[in-house]
MIVEXRO-869397 format. One line per field, with one value per residue (C-alpha): y, z, x; residue in three letters. Coordinates in steps of 0.5 Angstrom, whole numbers. Layout:
REM MIVEXRO-869397
yy: Y;...
zz: Z;...
xx: X;...
resn: Ala;...
END
This chain:
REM MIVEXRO-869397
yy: -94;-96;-91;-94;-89;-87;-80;-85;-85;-79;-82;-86;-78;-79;-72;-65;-65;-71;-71;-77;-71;-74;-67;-69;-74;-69;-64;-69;-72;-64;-62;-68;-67;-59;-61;-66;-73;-76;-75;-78;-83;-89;-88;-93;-90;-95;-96;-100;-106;-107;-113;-118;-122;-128;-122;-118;-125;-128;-122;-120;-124;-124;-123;-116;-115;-116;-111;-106;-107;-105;-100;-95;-96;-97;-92;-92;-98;-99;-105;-108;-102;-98;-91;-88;-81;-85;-90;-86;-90;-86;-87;-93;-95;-101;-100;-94;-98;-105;-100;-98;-105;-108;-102;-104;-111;-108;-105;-112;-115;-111;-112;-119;-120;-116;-111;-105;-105;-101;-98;-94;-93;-87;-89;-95;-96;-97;-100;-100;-105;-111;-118;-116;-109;-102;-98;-91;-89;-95;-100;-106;-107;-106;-107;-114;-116;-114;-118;-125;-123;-124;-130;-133;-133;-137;-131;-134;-128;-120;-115;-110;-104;-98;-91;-87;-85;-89;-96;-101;-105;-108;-112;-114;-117;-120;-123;-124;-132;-132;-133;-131;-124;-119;-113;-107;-100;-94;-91;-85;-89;-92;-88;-82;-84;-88;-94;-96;-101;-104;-104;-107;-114;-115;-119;-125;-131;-139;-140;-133;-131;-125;-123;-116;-111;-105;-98;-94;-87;-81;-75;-69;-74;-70;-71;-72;-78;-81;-82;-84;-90;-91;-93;-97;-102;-103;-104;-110;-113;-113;-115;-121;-123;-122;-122;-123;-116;-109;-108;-101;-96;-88;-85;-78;-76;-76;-68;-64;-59;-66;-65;-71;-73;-72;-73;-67;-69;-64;-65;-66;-71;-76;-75;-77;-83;-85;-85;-89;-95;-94;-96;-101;-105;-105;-107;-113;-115;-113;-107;-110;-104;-103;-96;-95;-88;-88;-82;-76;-70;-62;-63;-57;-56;-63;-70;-67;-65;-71;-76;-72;-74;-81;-82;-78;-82;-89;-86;-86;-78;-74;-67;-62;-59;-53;-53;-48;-50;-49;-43;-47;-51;-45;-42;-48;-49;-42;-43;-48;-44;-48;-46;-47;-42;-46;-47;-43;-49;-57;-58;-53;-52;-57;-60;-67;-68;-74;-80;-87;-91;-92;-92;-86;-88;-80;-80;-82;-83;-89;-91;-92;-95;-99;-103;-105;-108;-112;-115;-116;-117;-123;-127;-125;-127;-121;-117;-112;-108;-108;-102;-106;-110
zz: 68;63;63;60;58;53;51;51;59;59;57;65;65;70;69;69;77;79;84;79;74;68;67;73;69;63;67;70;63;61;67;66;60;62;66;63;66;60;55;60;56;61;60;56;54;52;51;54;51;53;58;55;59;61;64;68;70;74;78;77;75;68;69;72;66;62;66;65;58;58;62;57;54;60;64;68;70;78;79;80;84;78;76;83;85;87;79;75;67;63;54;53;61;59;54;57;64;61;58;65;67;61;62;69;66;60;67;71;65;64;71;72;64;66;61;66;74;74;71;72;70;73;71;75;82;82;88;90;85;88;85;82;84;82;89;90;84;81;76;74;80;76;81;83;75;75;81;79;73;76;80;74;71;77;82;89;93;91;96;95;99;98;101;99;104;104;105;100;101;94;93;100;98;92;97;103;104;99;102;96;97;102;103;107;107;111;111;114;121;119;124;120;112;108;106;114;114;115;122;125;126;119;118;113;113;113;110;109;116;117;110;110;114;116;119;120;122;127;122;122;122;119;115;121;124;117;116;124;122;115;118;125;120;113;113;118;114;108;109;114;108;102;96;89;87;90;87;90;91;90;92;94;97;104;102;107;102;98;99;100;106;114;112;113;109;104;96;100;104;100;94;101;102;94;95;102;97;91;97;99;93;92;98;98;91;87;85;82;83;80;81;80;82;86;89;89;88;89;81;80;86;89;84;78;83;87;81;77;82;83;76;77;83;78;74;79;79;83;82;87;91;90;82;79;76;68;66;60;65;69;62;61;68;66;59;62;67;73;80;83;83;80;85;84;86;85;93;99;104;109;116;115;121;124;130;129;133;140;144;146;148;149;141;139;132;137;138;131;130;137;135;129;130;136;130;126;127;132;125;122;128;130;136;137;143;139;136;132;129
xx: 56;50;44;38;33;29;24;17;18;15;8;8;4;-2;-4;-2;-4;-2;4;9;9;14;17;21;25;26;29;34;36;37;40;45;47;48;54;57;55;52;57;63;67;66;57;54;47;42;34;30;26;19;17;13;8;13;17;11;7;14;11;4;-2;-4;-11;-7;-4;-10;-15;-8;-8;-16;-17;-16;-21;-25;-24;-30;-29;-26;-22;-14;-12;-14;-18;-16;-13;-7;-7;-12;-11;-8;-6;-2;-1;1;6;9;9;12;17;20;20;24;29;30;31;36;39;40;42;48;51;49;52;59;58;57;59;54;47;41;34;31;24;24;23;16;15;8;5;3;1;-6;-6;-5;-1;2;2;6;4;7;14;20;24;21;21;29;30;25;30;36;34;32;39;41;43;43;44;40;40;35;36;29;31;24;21;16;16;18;12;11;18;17;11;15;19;18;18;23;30;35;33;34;30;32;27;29;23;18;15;10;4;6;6;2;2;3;7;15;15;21;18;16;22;20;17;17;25;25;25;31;31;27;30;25;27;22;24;21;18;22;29;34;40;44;40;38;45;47;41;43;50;47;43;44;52;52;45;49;56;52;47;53;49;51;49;45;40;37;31;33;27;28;22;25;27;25;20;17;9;9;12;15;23;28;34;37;40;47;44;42;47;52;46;47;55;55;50;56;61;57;56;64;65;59;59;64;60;55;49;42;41;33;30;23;19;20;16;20;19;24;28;30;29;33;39;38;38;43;49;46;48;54;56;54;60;65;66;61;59;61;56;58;58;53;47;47;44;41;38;35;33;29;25;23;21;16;13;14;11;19;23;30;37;43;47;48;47;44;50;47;51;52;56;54;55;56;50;51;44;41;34;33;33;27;32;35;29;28;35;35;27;30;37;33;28;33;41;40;37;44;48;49;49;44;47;54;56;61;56
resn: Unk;Unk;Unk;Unk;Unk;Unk;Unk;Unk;Unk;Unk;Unk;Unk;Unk;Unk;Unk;Unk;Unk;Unk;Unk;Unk;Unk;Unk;Unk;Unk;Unk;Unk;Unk;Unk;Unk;Unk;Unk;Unk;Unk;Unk;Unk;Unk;Unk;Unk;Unk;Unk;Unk;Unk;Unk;Unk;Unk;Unk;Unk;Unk;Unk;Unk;Unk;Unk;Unk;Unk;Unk;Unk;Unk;Unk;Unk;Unk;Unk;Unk;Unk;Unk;Unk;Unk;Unk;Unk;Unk;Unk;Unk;Unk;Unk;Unk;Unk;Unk;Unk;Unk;Unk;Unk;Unk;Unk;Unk;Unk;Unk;Unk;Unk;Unk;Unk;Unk;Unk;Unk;Unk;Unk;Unk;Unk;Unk;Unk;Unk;Unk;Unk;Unk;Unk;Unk;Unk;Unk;Unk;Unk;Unk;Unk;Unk;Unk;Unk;Unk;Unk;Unk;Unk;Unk;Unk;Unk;Unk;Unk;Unk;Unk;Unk;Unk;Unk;Unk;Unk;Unk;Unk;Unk;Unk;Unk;Unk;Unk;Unk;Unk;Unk;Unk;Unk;Unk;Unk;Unk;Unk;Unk;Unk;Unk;Unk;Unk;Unk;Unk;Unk;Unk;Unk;Unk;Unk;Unk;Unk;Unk;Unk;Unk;Unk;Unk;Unk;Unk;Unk;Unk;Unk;Unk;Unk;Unk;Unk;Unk;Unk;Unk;Unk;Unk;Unk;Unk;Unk;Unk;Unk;Unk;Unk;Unk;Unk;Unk;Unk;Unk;Unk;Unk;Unk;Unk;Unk;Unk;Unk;Unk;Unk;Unk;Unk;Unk;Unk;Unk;Unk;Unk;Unk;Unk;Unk;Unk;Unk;Unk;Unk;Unk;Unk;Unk;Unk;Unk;Unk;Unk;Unk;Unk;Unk;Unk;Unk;Unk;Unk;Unk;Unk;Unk;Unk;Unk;Unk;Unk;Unk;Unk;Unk;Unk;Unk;Unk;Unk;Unk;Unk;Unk;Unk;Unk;Unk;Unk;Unk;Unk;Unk;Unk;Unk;Unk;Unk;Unk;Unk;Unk;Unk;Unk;Unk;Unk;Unk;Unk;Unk;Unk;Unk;Unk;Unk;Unk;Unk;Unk;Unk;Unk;Unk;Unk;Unk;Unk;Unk;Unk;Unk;Unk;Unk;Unk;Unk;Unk;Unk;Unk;Unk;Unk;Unk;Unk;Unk;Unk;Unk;Unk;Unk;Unk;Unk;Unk;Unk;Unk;Unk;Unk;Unk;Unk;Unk;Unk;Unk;Unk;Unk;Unk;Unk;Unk;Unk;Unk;Unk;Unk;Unk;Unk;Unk;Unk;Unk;Unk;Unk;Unk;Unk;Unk;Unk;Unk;Unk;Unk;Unk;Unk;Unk;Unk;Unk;Unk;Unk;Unk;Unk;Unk;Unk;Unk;Unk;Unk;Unk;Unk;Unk;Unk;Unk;Unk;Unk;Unk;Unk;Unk;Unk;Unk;Unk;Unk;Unk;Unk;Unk;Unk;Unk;Unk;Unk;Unk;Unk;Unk;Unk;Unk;Unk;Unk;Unk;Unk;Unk;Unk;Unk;Unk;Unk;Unk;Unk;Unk;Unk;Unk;Unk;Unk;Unk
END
């Protein structure tokens, strides 16, 4: 497993308020590190290389890149997205931002390369950004500049599978008329969460059509239901689009105490959600996996818990729910003064129990389950009324 970081990543800061707090992505390097996974002798540490502009315009317009590039220096000035709440400017944007994104390209060059099955960059997976725009507290769309990437070496098949709890509108954007890419989002329904969109209809279009799967899922949805969706979609998708690498979003928002957001799942969860996706791109690409990270706002109590086994589940040897949380670790939330009381253990004890999908339509998770495969699975051949597909 190649991880690809490096301590500037801290600079992405849009203030001390700001929900995308980068204290998330320094506790998850500590707590990494506090129990071992780092210096496993199958880690390939490596730091990122800025994007140049012939990378970020294969995604974003350069007259994007240069308001970026400005802004700094001309904070008053409202446009592109940018000086929000949501995006407010920040020192170095450019810079830090071009870093994560060129970490995520250093991270898909390692797999596309054969250099490593796997790689990560916790940093990335910045979904939101458009073309020409700032969105959802991301700048430049690092998971769509590492996918234009790997299409620019001659990949004929990436899949992108996105399970933040908010829609993966940005890459579907990137992509939705181009038939090499799959974009599957599992996702908070759109009539509950922003950005509102990824319906079930938003399928594609022109050649592209059945290349963006969408799975919206009711609030509340549990650790249960989330993954009886999980399994009644995203399988059947990839094992019918066969793509040549996966390339995923592990956003993990979706916990049940994020401020952001309607979900209900547990660090248990989503650590059984990253190893189901590990599985799948064994089974569907020979283990070619680009793992980026995303949204995910319980600071001290979810992001570096839930990340910390996503790289431990990218090297092939998961860490046990059970395992205590180091006492350094814990002394140095302390130190920091952090609002959030730190876990005792490296899951929450949760019930992941579930039902492979045969249509309930008193679950409104079937619902969800039933209006996607009916969108979507007709456009791969696939039954939407058969369990076994």
């Amino acid at each position: 497993m190649a991880l690809v970081w490096d301590e500037a990543y801290l600079g992405y800061d849009m203030g001390p308020q700001h929900p995308l707090h980068p204290i998330r992505l320094d506790l998850t390097m500590r707590l990494a590190r506090s129990l071992g996974v780092l210096d496993r002798p199958n880690v390939t540490m490596l730091a990122p290389v800025s994007a140049d502009d012939d990378l970020l315009t294969l995604v974003h317009d350069a007259a994007y890149l240069d308001a970026v590039r400005r802004a700094p220096d001309e904070p008053w000035r409202s446009s592109f997205g940018l000086g929000t709440s949501d995006n407010p400017v920040f020192p170095r944007m450019h810079e830090v931002s071009a870093l994560i994104a060129g970490g995520s390209v250093v991270a898909a060059r390692r797999v596309w390369e054969g250099n490593s099955q796997h790689a990560v960059n916790i940093a990335g997976g910045l979904h939101h950004a458009m073309r020409s725009q700032a969105s959802g507290f991301c700048v430049y769309n690092d998971a769509s500049i590492a996918i234009a990437w790997l299409l620019a070496q001659g990949a004929e098949r990436i899949a992108y599978v996105d399970v933040d709890v908010h829609h993966g509108d940005g890459v579907q954007a990137t992509f939705y008329r181009d038939p090499r890419v799959l974009t599957i989002s599992v996702h908070e329904s759109p009539l509950t969460l922003w950005p509102g969109t990824g319906y079930p209809a938003e399928t594609g279009d022109d050649d592209a059509v059945g290349t963006a799967v969408n799975l919206p899922l009711p609030a509340g949805t549990a650790d249960g239901d989330w993954l009886r969706a999980f399994h009644a979609v995203v399988p059947s998708a990839l094992r019918a689009f066969r793509p040549q690498v996966l390339v995923t979003q592990c956003g993990c928002d979706t916990h049940r105490d994020d401020p952001l957001a309607n979900l209900a799942l547990s660090v248990d969860g989503q650590r059984t959600a990253f190893a189901a996706l590990h599985a799948l791109a064994h089974e569907v690409c020979d283990g070619r996996w680009l793992a980026l990270g995303g949204g995910g706002y319980g600071l001290v109590r979810c992001v570096p818990r839930a990340w910390t086994h996503l790289l431990a589940e990218a090297t092939g040897h998961p860490v046990d729910p059970q395992t205590p949380i180091p006492a350094d670790w814990t002394g140095y939330v302390r130190e920091r003064a952090l609002r959030a009381a730190p876990p005792k253990t490296m899951g929450e004890g949760a019930d992941l129990e579930w039902q492979p999908w045969e249509l309930e339509r008193t679950r409104p998770v079937d619902r969800a389950i039933e209006a996607t495969r009916r969108a979507s699975f007709p456009l791969f051949g696939l039954d939407p009324d058969d369990p076994r597909d």
